[in-house]
C-alpha positions, 0 to 999 in steps of 0.5 A: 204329396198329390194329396196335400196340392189337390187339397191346398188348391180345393182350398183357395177354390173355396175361399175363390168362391167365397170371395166371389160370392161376397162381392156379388151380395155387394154388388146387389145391394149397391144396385138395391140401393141405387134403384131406391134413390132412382124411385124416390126422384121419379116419386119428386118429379110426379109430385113437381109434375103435380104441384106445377099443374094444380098452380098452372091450371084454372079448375072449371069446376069444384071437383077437377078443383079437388081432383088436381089437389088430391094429385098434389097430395096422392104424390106427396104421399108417395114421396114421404115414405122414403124421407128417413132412407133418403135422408140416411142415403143424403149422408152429410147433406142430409140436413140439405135434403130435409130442408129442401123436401120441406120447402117442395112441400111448402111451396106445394100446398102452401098459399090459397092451395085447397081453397075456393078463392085460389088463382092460377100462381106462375111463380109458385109453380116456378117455384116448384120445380126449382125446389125438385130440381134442386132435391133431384141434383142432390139425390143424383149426388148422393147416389154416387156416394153409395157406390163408395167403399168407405160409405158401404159398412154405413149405408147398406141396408138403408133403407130398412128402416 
């Protein structure tokens, strides 16, 4: 009779342990997750930070011309490689998010940007950052959305795509 209460407690300090162990591999991969989505808002603040100085700013010559743009588009380049990932993590609002991420670009590169003739564009800087902010508050709202327990079986492994 020892045997078999030693053996029935051995077994649910196993599966204890088990169980334990499988919702800490859930909690890791909703902070992965989570870090992911922080990285991306922090790459869309460069990119604003960027396009607002290229648009604000009057070049003295050629190269610090060439020099702002290449920023603008060094951080665009950083925030594309995450746009399928975000767009997954975006859930229902994912056609919100590509919209919006077009539309920062856009306003970016758009108009004289890259051209000789280009003059300092208030507006357009404006326009800017109400483009990444906009990008950011849903970025912040899906995050939330990760931590759901209906949105895990969907979202986990997000980004391996």
């Amino acid at each position: 009779m020892l045997t078999t209460d030693w053996g029935d407690k051995l077994i649910f300090l196993v599966i204890g342990a088990v169980v334990a162990w499988l919702l800490q591999q859930i909690r890791v991969a909703w902070a992965e997750d989570i870090a992911v989505v922080n990285e991306h808002i922090k790459d869309i603040e460069k990119l604003s930070e960027a396009g607002q100085n290229y648009w604000l700013k009057h070049p003295a010559d050629k190269n610090e011309d060439q020099a702002l743009a290449a920023r603008v588009r060094a951080a665009h380049a950083a925030t594309t490689l995450l746009y399928p990932a975000m767009a997954k993590a975006c859930g229902k609002r994912k056609d919100e998010y590509e919209r919006l991420s077009i539309e920062l670009f856009t306003e970016a590169t758009g108009g004289n940007f890259e051209s000789g003739g280009r003059t300092l564009d208030p507006s357009r800087a404006i326009a800017i950052h109400d483009h990444a902010v906009k990008l950011i508050h849903l970025l912040r709202i899906s995050r939330r959305g990760l931590l759901s327990l209906r949105r895990l079986g969907k979202l986990h492994g997000f980004y391996d795509q």
